[in-house]
C-alpha positions in Angstrom: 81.2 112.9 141.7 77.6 111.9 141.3 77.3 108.7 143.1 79.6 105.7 144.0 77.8 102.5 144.4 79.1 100.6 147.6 77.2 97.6 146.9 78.5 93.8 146.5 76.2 93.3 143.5 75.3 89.5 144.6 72.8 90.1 141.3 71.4 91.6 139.0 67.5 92.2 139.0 66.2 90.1 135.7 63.9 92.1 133.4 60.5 90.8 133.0 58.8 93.5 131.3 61.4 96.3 128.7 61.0 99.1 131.8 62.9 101.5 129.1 62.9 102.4 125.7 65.7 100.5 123.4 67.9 101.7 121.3 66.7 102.3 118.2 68.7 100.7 116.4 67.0 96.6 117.3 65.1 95.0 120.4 67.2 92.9 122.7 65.7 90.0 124.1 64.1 90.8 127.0 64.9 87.5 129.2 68.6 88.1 128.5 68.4 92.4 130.0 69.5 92.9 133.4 69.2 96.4 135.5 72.3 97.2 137.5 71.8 97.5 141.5 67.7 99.2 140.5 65.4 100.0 137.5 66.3 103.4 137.5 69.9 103.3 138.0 70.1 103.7 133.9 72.6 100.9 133.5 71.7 97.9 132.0 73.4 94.8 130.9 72.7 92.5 127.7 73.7 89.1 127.4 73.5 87.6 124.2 74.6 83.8 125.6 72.7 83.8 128.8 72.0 80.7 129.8 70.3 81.2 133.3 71.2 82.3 137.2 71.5 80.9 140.3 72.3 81.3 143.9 76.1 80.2 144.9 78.2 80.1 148.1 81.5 81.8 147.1 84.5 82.9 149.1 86.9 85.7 149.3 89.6 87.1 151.7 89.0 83.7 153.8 85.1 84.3 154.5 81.9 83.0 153.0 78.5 84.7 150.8 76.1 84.2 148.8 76.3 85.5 145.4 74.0 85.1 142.2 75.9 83.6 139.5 75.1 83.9 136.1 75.7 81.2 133.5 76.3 82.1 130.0 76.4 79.5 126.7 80.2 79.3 124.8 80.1 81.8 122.2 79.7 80.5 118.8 82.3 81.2 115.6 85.6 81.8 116.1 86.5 85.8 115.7 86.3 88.2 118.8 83.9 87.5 121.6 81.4 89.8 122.7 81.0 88.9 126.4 77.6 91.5 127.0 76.5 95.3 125.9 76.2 97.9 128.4 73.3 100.1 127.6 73.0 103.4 129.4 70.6 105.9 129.9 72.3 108.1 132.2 72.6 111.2 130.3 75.9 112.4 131.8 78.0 109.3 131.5 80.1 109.1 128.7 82.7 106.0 128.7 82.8 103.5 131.2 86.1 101.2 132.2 85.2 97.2 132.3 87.5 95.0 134.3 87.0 91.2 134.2 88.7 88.5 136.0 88.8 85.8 138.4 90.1 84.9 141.9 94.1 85.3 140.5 93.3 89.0 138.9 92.1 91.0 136.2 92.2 89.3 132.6 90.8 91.8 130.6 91.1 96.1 131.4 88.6 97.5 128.9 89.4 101.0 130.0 87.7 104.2 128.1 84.8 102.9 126.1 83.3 105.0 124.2 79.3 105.3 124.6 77.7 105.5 121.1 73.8 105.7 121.1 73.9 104.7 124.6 75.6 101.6 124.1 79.4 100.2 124.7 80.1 96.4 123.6 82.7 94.6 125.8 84.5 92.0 123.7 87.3 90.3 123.8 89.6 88.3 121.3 89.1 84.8 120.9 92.3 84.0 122.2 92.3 85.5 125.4 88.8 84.4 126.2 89.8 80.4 125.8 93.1 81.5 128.1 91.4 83.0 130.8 87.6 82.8 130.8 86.5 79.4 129.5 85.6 77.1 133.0 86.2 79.5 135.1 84.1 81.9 137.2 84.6 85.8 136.4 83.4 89.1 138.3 82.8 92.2 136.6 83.8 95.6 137.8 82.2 98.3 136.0 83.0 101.9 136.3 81.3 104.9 134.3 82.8 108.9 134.1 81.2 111.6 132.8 83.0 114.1 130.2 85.1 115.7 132.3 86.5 111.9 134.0 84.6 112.0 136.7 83.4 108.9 138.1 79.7 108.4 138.3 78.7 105.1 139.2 80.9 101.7 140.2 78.7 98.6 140.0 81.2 95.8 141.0 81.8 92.1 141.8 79.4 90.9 139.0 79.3 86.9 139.1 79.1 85.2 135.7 80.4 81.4 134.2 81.1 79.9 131.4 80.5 76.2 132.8 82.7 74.6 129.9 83.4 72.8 126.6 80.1 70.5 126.6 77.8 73.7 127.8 77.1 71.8 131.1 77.8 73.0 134.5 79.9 70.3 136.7 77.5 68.7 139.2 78.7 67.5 143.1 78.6 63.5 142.6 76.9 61.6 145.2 79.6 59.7 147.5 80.5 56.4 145.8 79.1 57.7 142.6 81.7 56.5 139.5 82.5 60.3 139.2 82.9 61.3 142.5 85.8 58.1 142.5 87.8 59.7 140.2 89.9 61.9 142.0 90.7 64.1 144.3 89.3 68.1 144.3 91.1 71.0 145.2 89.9 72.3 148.6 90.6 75.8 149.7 90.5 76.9 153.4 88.0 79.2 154.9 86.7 80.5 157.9 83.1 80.4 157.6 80.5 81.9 160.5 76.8 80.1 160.6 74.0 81.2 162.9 73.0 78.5 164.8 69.5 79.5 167.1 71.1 83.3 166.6 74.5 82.0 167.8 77.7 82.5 165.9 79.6 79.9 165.2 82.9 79.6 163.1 83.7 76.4 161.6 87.3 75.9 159.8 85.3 74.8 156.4 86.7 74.3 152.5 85.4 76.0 149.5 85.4 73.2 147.1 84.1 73.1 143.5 82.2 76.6 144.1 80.4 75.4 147.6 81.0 75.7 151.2 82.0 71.8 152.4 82.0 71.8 157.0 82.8 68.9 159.1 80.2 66.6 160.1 81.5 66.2 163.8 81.5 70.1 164.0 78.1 70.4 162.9 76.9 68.0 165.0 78.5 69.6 167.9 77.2 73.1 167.1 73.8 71.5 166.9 73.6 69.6 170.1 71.7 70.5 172.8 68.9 72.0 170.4 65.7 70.7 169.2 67.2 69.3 166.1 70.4 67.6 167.3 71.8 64.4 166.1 74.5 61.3 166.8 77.4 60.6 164.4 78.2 56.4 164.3 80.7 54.7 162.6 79.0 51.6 161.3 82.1 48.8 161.0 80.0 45.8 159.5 78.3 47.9 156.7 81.3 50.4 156.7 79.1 53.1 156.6 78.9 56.8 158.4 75.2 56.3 160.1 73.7 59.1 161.5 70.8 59.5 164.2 68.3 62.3 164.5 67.0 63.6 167.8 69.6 61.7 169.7 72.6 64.1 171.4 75.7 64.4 170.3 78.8 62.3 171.7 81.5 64.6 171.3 84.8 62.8 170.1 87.3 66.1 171.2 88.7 68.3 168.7 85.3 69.8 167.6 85.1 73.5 166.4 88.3 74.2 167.1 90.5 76.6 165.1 92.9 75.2 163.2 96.2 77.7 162.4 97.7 77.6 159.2 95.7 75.5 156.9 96.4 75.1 153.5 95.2 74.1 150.5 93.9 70.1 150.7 93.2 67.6 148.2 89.7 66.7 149.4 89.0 62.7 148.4 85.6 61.9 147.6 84.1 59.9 150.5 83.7 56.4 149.5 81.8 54.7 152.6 77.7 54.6 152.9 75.9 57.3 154.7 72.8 56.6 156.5 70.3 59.0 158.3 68.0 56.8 160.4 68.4 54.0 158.3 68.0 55.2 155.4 70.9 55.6 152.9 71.7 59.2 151.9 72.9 60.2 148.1 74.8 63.1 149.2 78.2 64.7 147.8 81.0 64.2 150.9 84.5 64.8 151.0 87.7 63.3 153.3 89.9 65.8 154.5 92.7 65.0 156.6 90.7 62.1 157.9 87.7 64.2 158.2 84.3 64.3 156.8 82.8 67.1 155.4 79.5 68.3 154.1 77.7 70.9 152.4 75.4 72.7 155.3 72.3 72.3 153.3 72.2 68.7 152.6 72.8 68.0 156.5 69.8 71.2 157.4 67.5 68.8 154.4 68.5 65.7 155.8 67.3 67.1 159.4 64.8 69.3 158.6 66.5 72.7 160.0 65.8 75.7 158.7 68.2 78.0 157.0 68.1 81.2 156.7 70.7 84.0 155.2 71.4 87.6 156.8 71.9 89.6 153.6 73.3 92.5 156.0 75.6 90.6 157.9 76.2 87.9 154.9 75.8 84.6 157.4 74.1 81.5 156.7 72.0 80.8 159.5 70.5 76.9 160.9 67.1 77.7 163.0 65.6 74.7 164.4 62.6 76.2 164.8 61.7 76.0 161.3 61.6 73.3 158.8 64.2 73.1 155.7 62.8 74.6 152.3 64.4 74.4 149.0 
């Protein structure tokens, strides 16, 4: 064996400049070439409907991570799909084995592809790609043996999208928003661990619609005591959630405490108000067993808390010793 890759690929590193020769045969656009795990790994991925990238919070095996996602365009006409081209320059690899799927499995088991000139096009028919790959986010497993079925390299738990029939990705709705009324979402449980001030602290938290959604109570309680704690009030005339920064937290009982056996939850957009210091906040909140909860970012913005990610240890971290960048 030449070398395994134990890496969660959380990207891919985006070409600016061709750092290889291509195949003779055409160019490839340059914006849509990725390298696998480094420039001179010798793996390469081309995306002909690449659409762009960016940074998600996903789940798996009932924790939390960050991942880059890539989005890629629905595929025009109507034969077989061609999904990307692998182009190698490792001179001993001579097939490769492609596995695509999503949370419930593999869809597609491309196994033994040839390499010719380098190259190997993944595709798939037409109807198997509106069954199992249209809305839904994919990961990619890529494997690649020499001549003799040895493995060489496994480059795995690639993030891509196809974000649906009108090319746009679904957006979080602001609470109250028409579209946030119009039903329920499907919440998954999930234990998910934030630094707070370089403690850990677990919050029971849902994965809904591709983010991380934790109580407002329990983040107010992890948060209390520090530099950037704040009060939770319900507002009865205005019907409104109100919330006050720099004050201390009035704990209610029940908060961060582990819940057993959670399920999966329809999660109600919130319909009341929110307001931070008097000012009303447009921010996506659900209800969840008579519960708010919120995505971490919009409450470390709405407080000015700094958050920070430990790629090693794959936590999300709140310092209140720095202030909140985009």
């Amino acid at each position: 064996m030449k070398k395994i890759l134990p890496l969660l690929l959380a990207g891919f590193c985006l070409l600016s400049t061709a750092a290889a020769a291509e195949p003779a045969d055409g160019a490839h656009d340059e914006t849509k070439l990725f390298h696998l795990a480094a420039e001179n790994s010798g793996y390469r991925l081309y995306f002909p409907d690449y659409a762009g990238s960016e940074t998600r919070v996903l789940a798996a095996d009932g924790a939390a991570f960050e991942a880059e996602v890539h989005t890629l365009s629905d595929p025009a006409g109507d034969g077989d799909v061609l999904l990307f081209e692998a182009i190698v320059s490792d001179p001993e690899a001579c097939c490769l084995d492609v596995l695509i799927g999503d949370e419930n499995g593999y869809a597609a088991e491309l196994k033994g592809l040839e390499l010719s000139g380098g190259k190997a096009e993944i595709r798939v028919s037409r109807e198997l790609w509106e069954a199992n790959f249209r809305d839904r986010l994919l990961h990619v497993d890529l494997f690649s043996y020499d001549r003799g079925g040895e493995m060489l390299w496994h480059f795995f738990e690639i993030y891509l999208v196809y974000p649906g029939r009108d090319g746009r990705k679904p957006e979080p709705q602001p609470a109250g928003s028409p579209a946030a009324d119009a039903g329920a979402a499907r919440a998954e449980p999930i234990l998910s661990k934030v630094s707070v001030d370089g403690r850990v602290v677990s919050f029971d938290a849902y994965a809904i619609g591709g983010n991380i959604y934790l109580k407002l109570r329990d983040l107010a309680m992890a948060l209390n005591g520090s530099a950037k704690s704040f009060e939770v009030k319900w507002d009865g005339a205005r019907k409104a959630i109100s919330l006050y920064s720099g004050r201390p937290y009035t704990p209610e009982g029940g908060e961060l405490a582990a819940t057993e056996g959670r399920k999966t939850a329809a999660a109600t957009p919130n319909r009341a108000k929110i307001y931070a210091d008097g000012r009303e906040a447009q921010v996506a909140a659900y209800t969840i067993g008579g519960n708010n909860y919120f995505k971490l970012r919009d409450i470390a913005k709405m407080f000015n808390i700094g958050v920070t990610w430990d790629a090693a240890a794959k936590v999300v971290g709140l310092d209140t010793t720095l202030d909140y960048e985009d």
